[in-house]
N, C-alpha and C positions, 0 to 999 in steps of 0.2 A: 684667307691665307693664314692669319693668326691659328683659326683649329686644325689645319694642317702642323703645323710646327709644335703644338701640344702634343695630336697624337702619337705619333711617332715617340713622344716622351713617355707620355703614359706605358706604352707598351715596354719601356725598354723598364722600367721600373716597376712592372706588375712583372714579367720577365726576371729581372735581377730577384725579385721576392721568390718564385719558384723556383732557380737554383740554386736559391743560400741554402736550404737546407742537404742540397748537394754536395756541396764543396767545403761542408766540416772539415778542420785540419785534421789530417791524421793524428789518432793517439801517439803519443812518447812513449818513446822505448822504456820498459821501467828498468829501473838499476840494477834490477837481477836476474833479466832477462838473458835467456843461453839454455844451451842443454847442461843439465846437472845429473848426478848418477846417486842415486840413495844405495844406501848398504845398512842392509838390517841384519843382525847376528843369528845366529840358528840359536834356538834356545824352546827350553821343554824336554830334559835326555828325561827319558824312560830306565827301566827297568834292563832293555835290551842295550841299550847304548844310542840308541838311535834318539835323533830328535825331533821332537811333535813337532816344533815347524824349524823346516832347515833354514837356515841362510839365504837372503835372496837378495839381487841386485839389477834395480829396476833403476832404468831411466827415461827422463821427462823433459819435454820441452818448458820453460816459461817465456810467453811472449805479450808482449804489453801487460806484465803482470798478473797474467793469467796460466795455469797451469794447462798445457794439456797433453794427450796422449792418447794411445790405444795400447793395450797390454794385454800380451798372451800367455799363460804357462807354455813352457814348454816339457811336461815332463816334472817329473818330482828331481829334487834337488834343488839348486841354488839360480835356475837359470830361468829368466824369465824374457821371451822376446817384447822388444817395443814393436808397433807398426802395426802389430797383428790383428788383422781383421777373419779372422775365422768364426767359430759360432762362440767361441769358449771369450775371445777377444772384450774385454772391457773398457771402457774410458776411462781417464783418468780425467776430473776435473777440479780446479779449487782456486785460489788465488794468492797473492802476495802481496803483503802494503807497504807504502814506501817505506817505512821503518823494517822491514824483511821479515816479518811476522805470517806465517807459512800454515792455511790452512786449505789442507787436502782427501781425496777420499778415491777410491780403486776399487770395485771386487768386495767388498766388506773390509777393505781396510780404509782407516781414519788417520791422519797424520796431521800435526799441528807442531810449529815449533819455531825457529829461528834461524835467519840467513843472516851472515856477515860477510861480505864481499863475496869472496870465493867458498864459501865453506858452509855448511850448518848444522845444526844440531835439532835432529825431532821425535816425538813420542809417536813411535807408528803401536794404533791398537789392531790387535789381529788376533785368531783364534786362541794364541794360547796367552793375550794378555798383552800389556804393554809393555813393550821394547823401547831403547835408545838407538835411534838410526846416526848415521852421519849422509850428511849431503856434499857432496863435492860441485863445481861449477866446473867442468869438461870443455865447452866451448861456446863464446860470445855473440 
């Protein structure tokens, strides 16, 4: 009778082993988690007036502290779709530490820099060199 009433234990404790590593707590929202909107300036005027890279204004999700995305050009200019999964469509991926220290990468672009609450400040390198972007926090 007695190894009747062990096993049943045994099982639920060889059992309870096998789903712990199921039932990890979800990760924490990190502090700068939301979608943000970067704004990079058009810079590089030519000769013509025109500028070797225009203005562009991409946004990204970060969640659990991780950056992510898909990003399409749409066209020359300043406009870039999110979402985009076409051929051209790239990821964005990078992360954020709790201190809001911001590094990211797109396409051939590199971006590193600083979040403070709602707001930040990054060096995005891109072909014609390193820019100051601003980052804004849009929505929580």
């Amino acid at each position: 009778m007695q190894r009747l009433c062990v096993m049943p234990m045994a099982a639920a404790t060889i059992a309870a082993g096998l789903l712990a590593p199921l039932m990890l707590p979800a990760q924490a929202a990190g502090p700068y988690d939301g979608t943000w909107t970067i704004d990079m300036p058009a810079t590089g005027q030519g000769g013509s007036g025109e500028f070797a890279c225009p203005a562009l204004r991409i946004q990204v999700r970060i969640a659990d502290s991780q950056v992510q995305g898909t990003l399409q050009r749409a066209g020359t200019g300043t406009t870039v779709e999110t979402g985009g999964s076409g051929s051209s469509a790239a990821p964005v991926t990078g992360s954020v530490s709790p201190d809001g220290m911001l590094n990211a990468q797109w396409s051939g672009y590199h971006a590193t820099g600083k979040l403070n609450g709602d707001q930040g400040k990054l060096n995005v390198q891109r072909t014609c060199g390193t820019e100051t972007a601003t980052a804004t926090r849009t929505a929580r």
